[in-house]
N, C-alpha and C positions, 0 to 999 in steps of 0.2 A: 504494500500500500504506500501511494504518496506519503510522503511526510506530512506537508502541507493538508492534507486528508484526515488526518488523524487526529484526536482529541487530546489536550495538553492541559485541559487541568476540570475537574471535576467540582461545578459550584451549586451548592442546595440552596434554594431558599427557602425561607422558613417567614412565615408571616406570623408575628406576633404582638398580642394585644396589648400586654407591657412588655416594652421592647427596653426596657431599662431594667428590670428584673430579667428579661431573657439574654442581654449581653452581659449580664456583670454576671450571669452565671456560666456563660459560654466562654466568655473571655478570662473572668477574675478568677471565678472556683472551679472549673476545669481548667484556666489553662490553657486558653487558645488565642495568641499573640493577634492584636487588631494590624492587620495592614492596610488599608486605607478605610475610612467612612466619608459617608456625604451627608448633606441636608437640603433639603428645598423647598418650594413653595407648597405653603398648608401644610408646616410641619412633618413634610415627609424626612424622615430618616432609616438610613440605612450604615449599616458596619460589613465589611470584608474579610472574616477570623481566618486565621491560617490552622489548617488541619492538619499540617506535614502530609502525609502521601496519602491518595484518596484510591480509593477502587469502589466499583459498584457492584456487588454479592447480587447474583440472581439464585433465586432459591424456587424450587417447588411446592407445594403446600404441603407435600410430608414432611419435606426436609423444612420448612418453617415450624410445625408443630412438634417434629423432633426435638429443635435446637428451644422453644417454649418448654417442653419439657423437661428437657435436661437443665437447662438457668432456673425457671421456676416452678415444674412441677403440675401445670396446668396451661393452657391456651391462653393467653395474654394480649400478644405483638398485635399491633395492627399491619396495615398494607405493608406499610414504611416504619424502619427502625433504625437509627443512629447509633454505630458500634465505634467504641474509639480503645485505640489500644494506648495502655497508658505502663507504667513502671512500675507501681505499686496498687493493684485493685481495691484493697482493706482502703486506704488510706484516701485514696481520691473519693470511694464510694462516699466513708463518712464524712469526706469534703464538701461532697455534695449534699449531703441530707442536711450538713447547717446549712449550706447556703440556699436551701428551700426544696432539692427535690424530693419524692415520693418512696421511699426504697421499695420497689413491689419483691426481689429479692437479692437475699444478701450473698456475697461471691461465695460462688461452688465452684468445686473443680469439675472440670469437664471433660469428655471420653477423648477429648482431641489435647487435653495438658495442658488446657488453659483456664484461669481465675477470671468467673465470668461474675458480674452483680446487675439487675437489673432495676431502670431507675424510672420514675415519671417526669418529666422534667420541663420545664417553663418554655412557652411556646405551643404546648401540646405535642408534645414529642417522647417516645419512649427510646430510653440507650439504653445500651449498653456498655460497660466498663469491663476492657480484659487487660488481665495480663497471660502474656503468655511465660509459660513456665518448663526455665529447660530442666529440672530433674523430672524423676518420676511421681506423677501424681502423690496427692497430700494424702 
């Protein structure tokens, strides 16, 4: 494939109702560096958060309710879920629960050796928090 064909960076957006509780929890208590924002007429605003390396996971509805089961144990995700792989899972999770999200559940290991926690999180968004883990499961 062309180069010029190809897609070079992968951007979500997220529309949210408080967007000041939604970036200072995006940016501040996860942890994800502002690279640019705008504002414009009628108060629109917008932030640019840098993700580091982005991919977009197609999954099947087994393979979803699988990966629902193993993190929480019951059907959960909706269409769309937000995984972010971080360094410490324990410690970003309960980063996030002060800084306001939902823990729907707390990090489990899982079949694949990675510390997953799953969160409700501002904006209406469900993530995920993993780390992955090079010894042998906990």
């Amino acid at each position: 494939m062309d180069d010029t064909a190809r897609v070079r960076q992968l951007r979500i957006v997220v529309e949210a109702e408080d967007y000041d509780e939604a970036l200072a929890f995006f940016r501040d208590a996860l942890g994800m560096p502002e690279q640019e924002s705008y504002s414009g007429d009628g108060g629109a605003r917008v932030a640019i958060l840098d993700a580091g390396r982005a991919t977009l996971e197609i999954a099947n509805p087994q393979q979803k309710a699988m990966i629902d089961e193993v993190e929480v144990g019951r059907p959960v995700a909706p269409r769309i879920r937000l995984a972010f792989e971080v360094g410490d899972s324990r410690s970003v999770t309960a980063r996030l629960v002060d800084a306001g999200a939902e823990l729907i559940a707390p990090p489990t290991v899982t079949p694949w050796n990675s510390l997953n926690a799953r969160l409700q999180a501002p904006g209406e968004l469900q993530v995920t928090v993993f780390q992955e883990l090079d010894e042998a499961p906990l």
